[in-house]
N, C-alpha and C positions, 0 to 999 in steps of 0.2 A: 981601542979602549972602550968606546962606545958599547962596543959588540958584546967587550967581556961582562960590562955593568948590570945589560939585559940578562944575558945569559946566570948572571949572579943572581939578579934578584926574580929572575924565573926560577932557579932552581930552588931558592930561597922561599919561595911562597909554595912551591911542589909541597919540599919537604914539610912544610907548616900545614899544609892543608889535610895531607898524609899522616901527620901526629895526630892535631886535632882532633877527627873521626876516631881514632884506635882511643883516646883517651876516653870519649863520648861512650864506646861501647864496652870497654874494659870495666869504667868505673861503676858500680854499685854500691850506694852504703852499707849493702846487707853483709852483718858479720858482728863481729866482736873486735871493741876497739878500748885502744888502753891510754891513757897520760903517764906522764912521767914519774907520777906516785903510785900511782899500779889503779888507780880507778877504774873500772871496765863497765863499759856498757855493751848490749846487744842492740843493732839499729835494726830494725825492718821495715820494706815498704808496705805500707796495712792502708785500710780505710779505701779507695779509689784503685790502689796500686800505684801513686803518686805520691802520696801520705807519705810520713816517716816519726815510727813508733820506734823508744827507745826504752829501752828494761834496763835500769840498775844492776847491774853484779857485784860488784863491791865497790868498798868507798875505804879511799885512804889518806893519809897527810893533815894536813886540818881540817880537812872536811868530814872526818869521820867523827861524828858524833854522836853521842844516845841518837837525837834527834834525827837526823841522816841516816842510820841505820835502820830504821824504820822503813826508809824506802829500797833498801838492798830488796833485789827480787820482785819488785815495781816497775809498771810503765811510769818514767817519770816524764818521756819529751811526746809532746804530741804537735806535729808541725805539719804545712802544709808546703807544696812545691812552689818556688813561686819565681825561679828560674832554673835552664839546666844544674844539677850538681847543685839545688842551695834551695833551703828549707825554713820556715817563720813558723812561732809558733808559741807554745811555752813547756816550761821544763819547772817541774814540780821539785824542791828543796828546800834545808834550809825554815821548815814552817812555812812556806808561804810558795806560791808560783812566783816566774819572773819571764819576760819577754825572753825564746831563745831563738839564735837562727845558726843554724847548721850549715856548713858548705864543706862538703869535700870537696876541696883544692888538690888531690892528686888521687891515684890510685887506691894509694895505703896511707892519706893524710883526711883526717875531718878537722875542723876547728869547728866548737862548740863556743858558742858568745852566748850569754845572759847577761838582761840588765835590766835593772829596776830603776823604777821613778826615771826611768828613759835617757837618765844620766852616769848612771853605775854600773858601766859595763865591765865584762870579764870576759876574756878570750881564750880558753884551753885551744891547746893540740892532742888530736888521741891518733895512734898509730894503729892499725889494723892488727890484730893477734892471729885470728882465723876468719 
């Protein structure tokens, strides 16, 4: 029984260590990514090649405002790396900037958080388009 336990969690940490890396080199932010209301931005890595510049494409749901539209076509996020896959920084909307930190959490997942006065935060999900 002993035997099989090793053998499980040898193979067990194989395969995790084998995911891990493939995730590490598969994932880039670089692309066009969408939320649920059809929001899209373009992410790229700019500034060091570390950086991560985000450009408005459209704005939709209740965010879309005179005001907001303004920044369609706009660098709005300007973040710096500040672990693998996850980025700090600020994201311009809204009239005003607000603290944003970026992590892609999978391949074809970003969550995008802003929060002002460092208690009003917001977390989207945007899905990869291309």
């Amino acid at each position: 029984m002993m035997m099989k336990t090793k053998t499980l969690v040898a193979t067990a940490a194989l395969a995790l260590g084998l995911a891990v890396p493939a995730m590490g080199q598969t994932a880039t932010p670089e692309g066009v990514w969408q939320d649920r209301w059809g929001t899209t931005f373009t992410f790229s890595l700019c500034g060091d090649g570390t950086d991560l510049c985000g450009v408005l494409n459209d704005i939709q749901g209740e965010s879309r405002t005179p005001e907001n539209l303004k920044y369609v076509n706009q660098q709005v996020v300007q973040a710096d790396q500040t672990a693998p896959n996850k980025w700090e920084g600020e994201i311009t909307l809204d009239g005003g900037t607000a603290r944003a930190i970026v992590e892609q959490v999978g391949p074809n997942t970003i969550e995008l958080t802003g929060c002002r006065a460092a208690i009003f935060c917001s977390t989207l999900t945007y899905e990869r388009v291309s």
